[in-house]
C-alpha positions as CSV (number, residue, x, y, z in Angstrom):
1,X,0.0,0.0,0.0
2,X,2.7,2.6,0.9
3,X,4.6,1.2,-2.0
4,X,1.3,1.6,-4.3
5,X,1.1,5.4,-2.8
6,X,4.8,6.2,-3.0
7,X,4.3,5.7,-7.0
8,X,1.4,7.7,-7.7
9,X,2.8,10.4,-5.8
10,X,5.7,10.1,-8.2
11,X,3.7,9.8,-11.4
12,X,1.7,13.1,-10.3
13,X,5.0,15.2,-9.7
14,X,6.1,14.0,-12.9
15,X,3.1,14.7,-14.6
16,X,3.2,18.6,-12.4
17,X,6.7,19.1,-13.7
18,X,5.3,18.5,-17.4
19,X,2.6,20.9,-17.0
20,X,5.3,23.8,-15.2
21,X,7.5,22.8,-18.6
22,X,4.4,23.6,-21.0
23,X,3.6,26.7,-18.7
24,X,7.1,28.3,-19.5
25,X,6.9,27.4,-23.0
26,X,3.8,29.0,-23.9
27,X,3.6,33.2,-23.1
28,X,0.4,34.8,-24.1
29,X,1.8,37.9,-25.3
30,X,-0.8,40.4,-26.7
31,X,-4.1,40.4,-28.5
32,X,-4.0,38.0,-31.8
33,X,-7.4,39.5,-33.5
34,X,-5.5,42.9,-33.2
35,X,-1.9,41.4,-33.6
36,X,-1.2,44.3,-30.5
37,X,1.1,42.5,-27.7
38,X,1.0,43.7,-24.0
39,X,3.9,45.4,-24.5
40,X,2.8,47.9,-27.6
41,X,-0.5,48.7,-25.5
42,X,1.5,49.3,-22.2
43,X,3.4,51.5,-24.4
44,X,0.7,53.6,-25.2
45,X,-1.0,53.8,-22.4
46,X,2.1,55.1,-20.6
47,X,2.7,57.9,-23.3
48,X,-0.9,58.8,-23.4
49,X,-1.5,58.8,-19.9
50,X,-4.4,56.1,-19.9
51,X,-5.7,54.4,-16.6
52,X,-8.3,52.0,-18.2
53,X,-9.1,49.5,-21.0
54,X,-11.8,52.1,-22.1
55,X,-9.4,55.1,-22.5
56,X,-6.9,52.2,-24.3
57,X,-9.7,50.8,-26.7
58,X,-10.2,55.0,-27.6
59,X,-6.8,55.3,-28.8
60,X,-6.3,52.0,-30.3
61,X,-8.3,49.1,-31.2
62,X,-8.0,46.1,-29.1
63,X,-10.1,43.5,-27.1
64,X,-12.9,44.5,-29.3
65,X,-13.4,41.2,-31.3
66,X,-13.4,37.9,-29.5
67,X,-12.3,39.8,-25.9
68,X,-10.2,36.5,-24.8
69,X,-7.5,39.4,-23.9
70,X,-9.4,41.3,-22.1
71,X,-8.9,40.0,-18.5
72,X,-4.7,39.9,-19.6
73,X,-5.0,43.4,-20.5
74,X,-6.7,43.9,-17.1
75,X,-4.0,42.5,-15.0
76,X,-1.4,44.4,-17.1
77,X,-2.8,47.7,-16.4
78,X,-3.0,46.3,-12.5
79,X,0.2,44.8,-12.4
80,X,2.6,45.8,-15.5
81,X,3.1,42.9,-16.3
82,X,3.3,41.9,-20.6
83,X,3.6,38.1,-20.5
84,X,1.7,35.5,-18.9
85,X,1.8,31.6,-18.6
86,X,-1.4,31.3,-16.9
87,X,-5.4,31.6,-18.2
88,X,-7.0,33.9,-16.6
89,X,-11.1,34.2,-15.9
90,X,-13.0,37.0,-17.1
């Protein structure tokens, strides 16, 4: 029985460590129905002095068409962050 639990606890580390691997691989980056990353709408929200996705979406167009970037564009204005390995809810 301890034997039985020993590997399962292995083979759900292992399986942990694959999932951490994929998380680093994959970045979502920016907006892909705009082709605007994180980075370019951080940008411009710093040189136009914008505090919200509303003020962003009147200077450029963004999170306007399928809106799966909308809560990334949310934690970037909250955070500053550009990349992230994660999903995030709505």
């Amino acid at each position: 029985m301890v034997i039985r639990s020993i590997s399962l606890i292995r083979v759900h580390f292992q399986k942990f460590k694959k999932i951490q691997k994929m998380e680093k691989d994959f970045a979502i980056t920016k907006c892909i129905c705009f082709d605007t990353t994180f980075e370019e709408m951080k940008k411009i929200m710093k040189e136009n002095d914008l505090k919200s996705l509303e003020e962003l979406r009147e200077v450029k167009t963004v999170a306007a068409n399928c809106k799966l970037c909308v809560p990334y564009i949310l934690k970037m204005i909250e955070t500053g962050e550009t990349k992230f390995n994660i999903i995030l809810d709505n």
